[in-house]
C-alpha positions in Angstrom: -0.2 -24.9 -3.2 1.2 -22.5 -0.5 3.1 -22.4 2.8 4.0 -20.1 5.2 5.3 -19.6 8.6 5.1 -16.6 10.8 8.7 -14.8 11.3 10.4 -17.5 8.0 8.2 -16.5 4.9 5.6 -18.0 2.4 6.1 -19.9 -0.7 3.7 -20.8 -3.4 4.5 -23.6 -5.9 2.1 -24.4 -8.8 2.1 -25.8 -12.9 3.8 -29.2 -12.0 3.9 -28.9 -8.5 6.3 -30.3 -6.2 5.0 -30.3 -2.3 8.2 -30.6 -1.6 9.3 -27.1 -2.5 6.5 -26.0 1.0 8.6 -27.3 3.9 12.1 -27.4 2.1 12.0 -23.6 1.4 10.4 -22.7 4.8 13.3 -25.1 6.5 16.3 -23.3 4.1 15.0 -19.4 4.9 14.3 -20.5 8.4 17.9 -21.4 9.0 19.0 -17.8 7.2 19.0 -18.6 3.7 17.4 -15.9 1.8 14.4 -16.9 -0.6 16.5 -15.9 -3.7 19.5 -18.3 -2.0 16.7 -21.1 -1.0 15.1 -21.2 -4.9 18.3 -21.4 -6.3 19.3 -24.6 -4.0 15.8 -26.4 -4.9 16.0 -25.5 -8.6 19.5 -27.3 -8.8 18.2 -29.9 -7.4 15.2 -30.7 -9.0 15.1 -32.5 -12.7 11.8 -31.2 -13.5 12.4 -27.2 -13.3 11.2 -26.5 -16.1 7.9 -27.6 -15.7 7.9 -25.6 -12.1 6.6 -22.4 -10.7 7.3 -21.5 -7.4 7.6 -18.1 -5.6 9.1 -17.5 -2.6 9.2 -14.5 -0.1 11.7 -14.3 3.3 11.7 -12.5 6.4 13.1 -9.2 4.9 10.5 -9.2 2.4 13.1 -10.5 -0.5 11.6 -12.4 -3.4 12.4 -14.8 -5.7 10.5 -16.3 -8.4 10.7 -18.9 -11.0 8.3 -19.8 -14.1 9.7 -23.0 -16.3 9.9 -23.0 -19.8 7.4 -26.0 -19.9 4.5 -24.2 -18.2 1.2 -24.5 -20.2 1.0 -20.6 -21.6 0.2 -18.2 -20.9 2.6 -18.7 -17.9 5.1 -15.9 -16.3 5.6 -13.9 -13.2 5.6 -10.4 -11.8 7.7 -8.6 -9.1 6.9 -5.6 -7.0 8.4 -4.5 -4.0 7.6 -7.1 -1.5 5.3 -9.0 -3.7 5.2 -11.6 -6.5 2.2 -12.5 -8.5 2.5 -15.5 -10.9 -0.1 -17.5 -12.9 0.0 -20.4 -15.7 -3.1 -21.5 -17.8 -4.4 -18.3 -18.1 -6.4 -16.7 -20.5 -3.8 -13.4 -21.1 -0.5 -12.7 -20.5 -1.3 -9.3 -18.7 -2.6 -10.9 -15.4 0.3 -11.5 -13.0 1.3 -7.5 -13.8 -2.5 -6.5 -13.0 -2.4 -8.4 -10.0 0.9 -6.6 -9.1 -0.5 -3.6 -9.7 -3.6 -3.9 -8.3 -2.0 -4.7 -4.8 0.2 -2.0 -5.0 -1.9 0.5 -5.8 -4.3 -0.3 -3.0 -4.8 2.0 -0.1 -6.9 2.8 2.7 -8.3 -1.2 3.3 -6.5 -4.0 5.1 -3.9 -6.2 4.0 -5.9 -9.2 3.3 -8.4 -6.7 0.8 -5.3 -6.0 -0.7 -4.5 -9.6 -1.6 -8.0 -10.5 -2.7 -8.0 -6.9 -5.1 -4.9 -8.6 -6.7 -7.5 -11.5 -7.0 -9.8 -9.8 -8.6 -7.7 -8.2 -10.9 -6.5 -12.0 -12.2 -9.8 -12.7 -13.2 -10.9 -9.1 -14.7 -8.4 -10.0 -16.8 -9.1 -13.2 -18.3 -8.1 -15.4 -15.4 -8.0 -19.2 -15.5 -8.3 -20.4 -19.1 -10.6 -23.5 -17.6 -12.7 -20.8 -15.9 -13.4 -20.4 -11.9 -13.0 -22.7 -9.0 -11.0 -22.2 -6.1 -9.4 -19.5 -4.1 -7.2 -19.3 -1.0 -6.3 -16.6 1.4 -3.2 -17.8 4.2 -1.4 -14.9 6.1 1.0 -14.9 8.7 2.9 -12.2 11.0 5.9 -11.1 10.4 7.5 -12.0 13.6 6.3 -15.7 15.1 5.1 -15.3 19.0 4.2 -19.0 19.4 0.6 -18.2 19.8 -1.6 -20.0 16.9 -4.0 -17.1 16.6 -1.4 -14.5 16.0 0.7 -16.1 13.9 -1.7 -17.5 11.7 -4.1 -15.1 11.9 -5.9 -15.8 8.2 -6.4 -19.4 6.5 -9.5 -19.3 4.1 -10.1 -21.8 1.5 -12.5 -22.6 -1.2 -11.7 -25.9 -3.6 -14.9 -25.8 -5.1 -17.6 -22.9 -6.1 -18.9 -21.4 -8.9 -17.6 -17.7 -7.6 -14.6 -18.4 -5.3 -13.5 -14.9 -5.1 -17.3 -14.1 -4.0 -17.0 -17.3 -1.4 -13.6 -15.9 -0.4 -14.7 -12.5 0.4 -17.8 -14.0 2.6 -15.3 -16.5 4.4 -13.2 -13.0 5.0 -16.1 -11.1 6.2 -17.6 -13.8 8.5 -13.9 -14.2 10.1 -13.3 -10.7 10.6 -16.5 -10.9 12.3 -15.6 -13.7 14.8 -12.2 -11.4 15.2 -14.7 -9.1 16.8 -16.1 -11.5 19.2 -12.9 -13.0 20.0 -12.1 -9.0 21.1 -15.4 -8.9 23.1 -14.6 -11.9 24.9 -10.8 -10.5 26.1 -13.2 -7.0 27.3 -15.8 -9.2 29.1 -13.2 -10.8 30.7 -11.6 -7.5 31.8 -14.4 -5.9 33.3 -14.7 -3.7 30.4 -19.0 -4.8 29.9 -19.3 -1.8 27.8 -16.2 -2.2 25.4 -17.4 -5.9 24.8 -20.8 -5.4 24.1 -19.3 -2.8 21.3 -18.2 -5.8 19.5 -20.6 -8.3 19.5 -23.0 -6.0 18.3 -20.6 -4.8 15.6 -19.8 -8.7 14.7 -23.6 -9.2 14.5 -24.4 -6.3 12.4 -21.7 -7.2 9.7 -23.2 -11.0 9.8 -27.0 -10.6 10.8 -28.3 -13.3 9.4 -25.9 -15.2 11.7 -27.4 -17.6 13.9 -24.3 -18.0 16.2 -23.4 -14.3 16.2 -26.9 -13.5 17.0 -27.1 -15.4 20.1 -24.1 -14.6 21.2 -25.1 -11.1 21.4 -28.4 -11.3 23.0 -26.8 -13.6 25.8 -24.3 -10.7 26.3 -27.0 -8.0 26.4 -29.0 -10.1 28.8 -26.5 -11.2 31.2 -25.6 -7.6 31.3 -29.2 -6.6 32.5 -30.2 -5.6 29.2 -33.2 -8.3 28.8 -35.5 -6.0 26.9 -32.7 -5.5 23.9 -31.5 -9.5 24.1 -35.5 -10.8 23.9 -36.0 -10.1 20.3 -32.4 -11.5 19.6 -32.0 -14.5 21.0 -35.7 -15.1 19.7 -34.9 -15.0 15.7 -32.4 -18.2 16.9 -34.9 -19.5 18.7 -37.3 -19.5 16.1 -35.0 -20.8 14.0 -34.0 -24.2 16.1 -35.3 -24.8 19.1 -31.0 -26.5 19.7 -30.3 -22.5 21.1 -33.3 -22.8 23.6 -31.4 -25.7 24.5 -27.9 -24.2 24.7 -29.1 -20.9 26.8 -30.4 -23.2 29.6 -26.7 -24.8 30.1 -24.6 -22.0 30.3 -25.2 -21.3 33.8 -23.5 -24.4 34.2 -20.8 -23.4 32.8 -20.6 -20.2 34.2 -21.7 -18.3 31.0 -25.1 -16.8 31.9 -26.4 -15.8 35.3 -27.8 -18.7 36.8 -31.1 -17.3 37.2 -34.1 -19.3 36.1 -36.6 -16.5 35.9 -34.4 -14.6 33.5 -33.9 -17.7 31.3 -37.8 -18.3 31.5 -38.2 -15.1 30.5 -36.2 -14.9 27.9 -36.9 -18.1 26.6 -41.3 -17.6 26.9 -43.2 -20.4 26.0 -40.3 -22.5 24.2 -39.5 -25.8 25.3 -35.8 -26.6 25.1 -36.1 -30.6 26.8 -35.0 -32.0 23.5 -33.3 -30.6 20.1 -35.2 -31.0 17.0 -36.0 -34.5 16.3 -35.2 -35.6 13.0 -38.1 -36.2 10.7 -39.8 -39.6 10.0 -38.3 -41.8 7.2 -40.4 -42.0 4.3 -41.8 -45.2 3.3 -40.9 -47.5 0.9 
């Protein structure tokens, strides 16, 4: 399980786990206790230590880490400059240095790819003795601003697949992509028409089989007079539920779209979009 909390630090806790180790060590370094000071203090009070693993990490990028005797081998910990990888249950000793390793030797991709190459080092080693199921992925900024989005700007989770890090990297992908339309939203509102449609397209081209992304792009390239480009677009959602016909005739309404029927006849040809999909017929008995 893992916390974190933009401008206070993170903490993971894991074998045995205590929930409780989350928001007490957040609360401890959030009131200036360093994560070394704040493990200590919940360690000393906690009958059950040995059974514990818990990693913390504070503001200043100080780490602390602790792997009890009684967790089911192979079970340990390593430390790198700003980082702490720790595993139990696993197939080798070797994977909390790989991951390590891995993340520090990374260069030239995002944070985030960092964490999930540290990932994938785990399980190129051996990984879970009980094989693959979940994976997570929760970053926050280093200073808190009180805006959600900022602070928490990555919170992916998988509990259950038969290739988690593979699910993980999709989730990553897709959200970076809806990163991009959340930019060419802030453009369109700025006048900046060009700038904005820059992004949608290059959220849509990372994600094309996206329905959502798709339509969003062709109504951006046909409410900025680009109806030729948007047709072919906004057609592959059509095609694919008839609910987008639907949704393209209401924007006006909320002033999302021109409110111009001609362009929205147009665009939507010889579709009907009265009613959404109607559920099949049950089959009989």
């Amino acid at each position: 399980m893992s916390w974190a909390e933009a401008g206070v630090g993170a903490v993971a806790t894991q074998s045995v786990v205590e929930p409780a180790y989350g928001p007490r060590g957040l609360a401890l370094m959030r009131d200036g206790k360093s994560a070394p000071a704040a493990l200590h203090q919940l360690l000393g009070d906690d009958a059950q230590e040995s059974a514990r693993q818990v990693a913390m990490i504070d503001r200043a990028g100080r780490v602390a880490v602790h792997t009890g005797a009684c967790c089911i081998a192979h079970a340990g910990h390593a430390v790198g400059d700003q980082v702490s990888a720790q595993a139990n249950i696993m197939a080798r000793n070797t994977v909390p240095a790989a991951m390590v390793r891995a993340y520090s030797t990374a260069s030239g991709i995002s944070f985030a790819e960092r964490l999930v190459a540290a990932l994938d080092a785990a399980q190129a080693e051996g990984g879970d003795l009980r094989g693959r199921q979940s994976a997570a992925l929760l970053i926050v900024s280093p200073r808190a601003t009180g805006n959600p989005v900022e602070d928490r700007p990555m919170d992916l989770r998988v509990e259950d697949h038969p290739d988690p890090l593979g699910e993980l990297r999709r989730l990553l992908s897709l959200r970076r992509a809806y990163q991009r339309v959340d930019v060419g939203d802030q453009l369109a509102a700025a006048g900046d028409v060009d700038g904005s449609l820059a992004e949608y397209e290059a959220a849509h081209r990372s994600q094309p089989d996206n329905l959502e992304l798709a339509f969003w792009h062709g109504v951006a390239l046909a409410a900025s007079g680009r109806e030729d480009d948007a047709a072919p677009i906004l057609h592959r959602a059509f095609d694919a539920h008839v609910g987008w016909v639907e949704l393209l005739k209401r924007l006006p309404a909320a002033g999302l779209f021109p409110d111009d029927g001609e362009l929205i006849a147009r665009l939507i040809g010889t579709r009907t979009a009265s009613e959404p999909e109607s559920a099949p017929p049950p089959a009989a008995l």
